[in-house]
C-alpha positions in Angstrom: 0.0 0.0 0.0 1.1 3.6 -0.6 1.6 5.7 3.1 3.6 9.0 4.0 6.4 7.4 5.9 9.0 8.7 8.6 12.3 7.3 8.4 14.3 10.3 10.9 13.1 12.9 12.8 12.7 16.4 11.4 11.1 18.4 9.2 8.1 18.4 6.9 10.8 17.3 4.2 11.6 14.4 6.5 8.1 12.4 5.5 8.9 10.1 2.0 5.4 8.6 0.0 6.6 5.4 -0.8 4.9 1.5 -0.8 5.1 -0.2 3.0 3.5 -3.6 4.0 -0.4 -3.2 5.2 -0.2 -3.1 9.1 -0.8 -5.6 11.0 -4.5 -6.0 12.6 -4.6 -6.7 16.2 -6.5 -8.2 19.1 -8.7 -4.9 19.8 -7.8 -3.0 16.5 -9.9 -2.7 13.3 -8.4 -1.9 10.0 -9.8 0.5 8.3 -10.0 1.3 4.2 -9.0 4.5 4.1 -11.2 7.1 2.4 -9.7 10.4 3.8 -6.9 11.6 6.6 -7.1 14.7 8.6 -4.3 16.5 9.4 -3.8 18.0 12.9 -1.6 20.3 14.9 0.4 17.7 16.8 1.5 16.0 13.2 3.9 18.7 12.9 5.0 17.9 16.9 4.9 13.8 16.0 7.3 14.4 12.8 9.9 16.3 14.8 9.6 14.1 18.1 8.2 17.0 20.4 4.9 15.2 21.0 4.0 13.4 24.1 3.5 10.1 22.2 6.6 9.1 20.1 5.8 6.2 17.4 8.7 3.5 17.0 10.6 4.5 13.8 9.8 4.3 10.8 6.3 4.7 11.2 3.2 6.5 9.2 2.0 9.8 9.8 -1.4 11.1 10.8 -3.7 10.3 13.5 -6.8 10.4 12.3 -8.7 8.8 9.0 -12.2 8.1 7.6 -13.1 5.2 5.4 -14.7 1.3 5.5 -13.7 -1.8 8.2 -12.1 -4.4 5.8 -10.9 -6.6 9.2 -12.0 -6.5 12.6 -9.1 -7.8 15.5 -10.3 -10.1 18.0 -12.0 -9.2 20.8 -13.7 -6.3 19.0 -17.6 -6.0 20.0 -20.1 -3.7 18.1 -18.0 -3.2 14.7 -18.4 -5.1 11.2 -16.4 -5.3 8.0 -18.5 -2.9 5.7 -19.0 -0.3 8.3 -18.5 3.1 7.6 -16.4 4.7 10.5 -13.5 7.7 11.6 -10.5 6.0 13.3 -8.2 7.7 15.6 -4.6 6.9 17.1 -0.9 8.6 17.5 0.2 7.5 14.0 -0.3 5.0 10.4 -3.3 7.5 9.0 -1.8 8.7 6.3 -1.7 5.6 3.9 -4.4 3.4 2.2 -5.0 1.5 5.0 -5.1 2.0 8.9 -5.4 0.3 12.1 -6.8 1.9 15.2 -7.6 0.8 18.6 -11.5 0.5 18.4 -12.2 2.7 21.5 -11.3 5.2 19.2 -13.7 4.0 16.1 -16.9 5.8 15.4 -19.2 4.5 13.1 -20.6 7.5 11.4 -24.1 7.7 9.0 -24.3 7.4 5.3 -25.0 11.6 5.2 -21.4 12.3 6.2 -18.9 12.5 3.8 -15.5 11.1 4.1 -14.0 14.1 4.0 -15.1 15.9 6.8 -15.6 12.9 8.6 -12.1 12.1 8.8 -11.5 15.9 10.2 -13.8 15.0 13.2 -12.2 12.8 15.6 -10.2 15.0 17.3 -11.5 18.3 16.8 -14.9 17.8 17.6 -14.2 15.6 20.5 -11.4 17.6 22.1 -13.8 20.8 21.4 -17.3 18.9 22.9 -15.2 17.1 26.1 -13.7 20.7 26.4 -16.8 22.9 26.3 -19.2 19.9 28.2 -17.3 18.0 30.4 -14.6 20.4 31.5 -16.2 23.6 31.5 -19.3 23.0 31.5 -20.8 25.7 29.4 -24.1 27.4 30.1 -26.9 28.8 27.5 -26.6 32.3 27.4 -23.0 32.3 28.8 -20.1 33.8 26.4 -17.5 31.9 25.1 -14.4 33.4 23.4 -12.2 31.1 21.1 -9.2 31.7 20.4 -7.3 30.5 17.3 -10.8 30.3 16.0 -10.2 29.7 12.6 -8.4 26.3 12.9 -9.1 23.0 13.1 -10.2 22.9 17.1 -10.9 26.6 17.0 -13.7 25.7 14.0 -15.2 23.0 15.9 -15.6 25.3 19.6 -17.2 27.9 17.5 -20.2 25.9 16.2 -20.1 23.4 18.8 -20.6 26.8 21.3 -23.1 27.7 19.1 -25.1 24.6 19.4 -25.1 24.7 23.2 -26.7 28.0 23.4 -23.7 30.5 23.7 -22.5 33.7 22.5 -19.6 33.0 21.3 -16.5 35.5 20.0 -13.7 34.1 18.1 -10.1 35.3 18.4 -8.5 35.6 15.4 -5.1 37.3 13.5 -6.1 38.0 10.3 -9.5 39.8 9.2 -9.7 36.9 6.3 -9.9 34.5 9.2 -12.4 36.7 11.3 -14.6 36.6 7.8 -14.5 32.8 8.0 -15.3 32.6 12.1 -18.6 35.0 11.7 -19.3 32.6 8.6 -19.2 29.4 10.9 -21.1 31.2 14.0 -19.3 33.8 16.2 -21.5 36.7 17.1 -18.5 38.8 17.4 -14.9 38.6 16.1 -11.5 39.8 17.5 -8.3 40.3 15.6 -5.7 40.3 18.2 -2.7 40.7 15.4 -4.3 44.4 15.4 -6.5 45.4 18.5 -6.1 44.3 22.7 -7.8 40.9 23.3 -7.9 42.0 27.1 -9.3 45.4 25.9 -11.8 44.0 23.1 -13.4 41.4 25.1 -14.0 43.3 28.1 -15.8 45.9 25.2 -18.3 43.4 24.0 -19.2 42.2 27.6 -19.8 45.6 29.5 -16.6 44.9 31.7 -17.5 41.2 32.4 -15.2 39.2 30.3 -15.9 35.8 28.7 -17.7 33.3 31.0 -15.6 30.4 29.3 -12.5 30.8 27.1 -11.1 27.9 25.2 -7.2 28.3 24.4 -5.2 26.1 21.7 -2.6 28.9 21.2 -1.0 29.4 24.5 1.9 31.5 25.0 0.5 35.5 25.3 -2.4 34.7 23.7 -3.3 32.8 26.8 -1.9 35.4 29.4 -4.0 37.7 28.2 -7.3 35.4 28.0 -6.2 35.7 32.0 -7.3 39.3 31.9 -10.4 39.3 30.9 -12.4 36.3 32.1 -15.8 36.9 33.7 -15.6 36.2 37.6 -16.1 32.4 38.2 -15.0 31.6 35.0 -13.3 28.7 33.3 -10.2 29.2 31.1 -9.3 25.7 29.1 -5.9 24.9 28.4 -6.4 22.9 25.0 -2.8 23.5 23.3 0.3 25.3 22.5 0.4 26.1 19.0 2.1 29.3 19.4 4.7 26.5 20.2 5.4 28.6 24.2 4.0 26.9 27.5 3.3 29.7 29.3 3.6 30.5 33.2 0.5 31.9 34.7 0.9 34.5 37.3 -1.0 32.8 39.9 -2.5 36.0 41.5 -4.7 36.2 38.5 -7.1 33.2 38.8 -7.0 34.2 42.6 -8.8 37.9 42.3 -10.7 36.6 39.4 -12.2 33.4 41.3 -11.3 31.4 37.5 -10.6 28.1 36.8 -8.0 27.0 34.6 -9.0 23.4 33.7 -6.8 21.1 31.5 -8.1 19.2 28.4 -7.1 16.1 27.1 -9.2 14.5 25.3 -7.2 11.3 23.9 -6.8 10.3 27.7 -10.3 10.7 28.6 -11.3 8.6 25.5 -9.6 6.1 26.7 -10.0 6.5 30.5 -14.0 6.8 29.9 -14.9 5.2 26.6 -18.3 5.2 27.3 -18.9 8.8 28.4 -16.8 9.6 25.1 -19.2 7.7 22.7 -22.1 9.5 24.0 -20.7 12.6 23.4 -20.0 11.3 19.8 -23.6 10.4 19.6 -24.6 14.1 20.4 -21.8 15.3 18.0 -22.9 13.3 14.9 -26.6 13.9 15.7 -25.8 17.4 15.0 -23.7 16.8 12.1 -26.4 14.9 10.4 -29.4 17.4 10.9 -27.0 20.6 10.1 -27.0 21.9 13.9 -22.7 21.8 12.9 -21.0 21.6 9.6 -17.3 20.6 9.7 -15.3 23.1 8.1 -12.9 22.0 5.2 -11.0 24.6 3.9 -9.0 22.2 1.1 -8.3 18.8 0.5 -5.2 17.1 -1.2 -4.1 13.8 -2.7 -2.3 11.3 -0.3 0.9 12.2 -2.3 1.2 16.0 -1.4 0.8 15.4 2.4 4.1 17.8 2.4 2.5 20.7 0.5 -0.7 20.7 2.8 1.8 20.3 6.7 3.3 23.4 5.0 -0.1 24.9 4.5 -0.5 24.0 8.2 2.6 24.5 9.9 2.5 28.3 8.0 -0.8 29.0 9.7 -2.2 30.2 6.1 -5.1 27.2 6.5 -8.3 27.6 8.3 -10.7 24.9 9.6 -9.3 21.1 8.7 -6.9 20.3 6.2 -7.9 16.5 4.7 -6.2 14.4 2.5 -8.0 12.2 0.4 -6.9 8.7 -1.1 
């Protein structure tokens, strides 16, 4: 089969398209035909060995595909060959076929395409654990999301949506802000140009966001610090400014905030069931339009390099998918 393999650590110019043995399938895996491949944040990390998860060399990039069971491993209870799913894991989803661990398989209806499909799994689950389980968003509460036009950022912003909230994105371009109102956002902040602190506090009479949901870190995050609402909940979803920041501690003390962590892929596995129900909810709405995952392009298998570039240059917005 054809896959984007690693061989060595490094760059985007690291990854070689090239023909590799089909991966094994075992007890508690299903291999999947693959249809379509997402392409996340932490492939960029996983490439250059700065994730938290380091696959044995040489192994396949991308964590995350859509397509058809063609073998189910033993041990495997509620999934078929024939079944239409999204499969999740660290690494091997960039290649014609793929094996995941089947508590992180979704079976997904006939109405949704590959394509976006394969962008779900980990945006629209970190995004839904993020905004129901950890902070426990309200109707009528406001929610500001930053990075907003990415792939996470996409998914908070109509997932916010759905649950009743008024939700701002946070943005650095005004192309991007187009694309955040587009998806949802009642209000949009540019913070390459204008005060996040400053902006937010504007559009909420002083308040500041009830909720605030952070995939960039670094002073993007400090500053989400300074203007959440009193009892509020700040989530600490990523890094990709590429800086873990240090909180000045006094803040979430005279605010009364939370800063809750997120990690979804450990929760998934921790509480399998509690994750599938919130996948039940999250295709629900995909079927009956309540969400529409947002894919800006799509590219062969073979040019895997030309959209990481796309990604790792921040010039994408919503989910980049490769298609096979």
């Amino acid at each position: 089969m054809k896959a984007q393999v690693v061989h060595e650590l490094g760059g985007i110019d690291s990854l070689r398209f090239e023909e590799v043995d089909p991966p094994a399938c075992p007890p508690g895996y299903v291999r999947i035909d693959v249809e379509a491949a997402g392409l996340n944040y932490p492939d960029l990390l996983v490439i250059r060995g700065l994730y938290q998860f380091r696959p044995e060399l040489p192994f396949t990039l991308g964590s995350e595909a859509a397509g058809t069971i063609s073998e189910v491993g033993d041990g495997v209870e509620g999934l078929s060959v024939g079944d239409r799913v999204m499969g999740l894991d660290v690494a091997g989803a960039m290649a014609e076929q793929f094996v995941a661990p089947h508590h992180n398989v979704y079976q997904i209806p006939d109405e949704l395409p590959a394509a976006k499909a394969a962008g779900m799994s980990m945006t629209y689950g970190t995004s839904y654990h993020a905004l129901v389980d950890r902070a426990r968003l309200q109707p009528g509460e406001v929610l500001l999301v930053t990075g907003a036009s990415g792939g996470v950022g996409t998914a908070a912003v109509q997932l916010g949506r759905a649950l009743g909230a008024r939700v701002i994105g946070a943005v650095s371009s005004d192309e991007k802000a187009e694309v955040v109102r587009r998806l949802g956002a009642s209000e949009t902040i540019n913070y390459s140009t204008e005060s996040l602190k400053d902006r937010v506090k504007e559009l909420t009479d002083g308040a500041g966001a009830d909720v605030i949901y952070d995939p960039v870190g670094g002073d993007v995050f400090l500053q989400t610090l300074r203007c959440v609402n009193w009892n509020g909940r700040v989530l600490v979803v990523g890094f990709a400014s590429g800086h873990i920041p240090e909180a000045p501690m006094n803040l979430p003390l005279l605010k009364g905030c939370s800063i809750v962590g997120v990690f979804w892929g450990d929760f998934a596995r921790r509480e399998p069931d509690r994750n599938r129900a919130n996948f039940r909810q999250i295709l629900a709405w995909a079927v009956d339009g309540t969400i529409d995952p947002y894919v800006s392009a799509t590219y062969p298998l073979a040019d895997a390099r030309e959209a990481l570039t796309a990604l790792a240059e921040r010039t994408a917005t919503g989910k980049l998918v490769l298609t096979v």
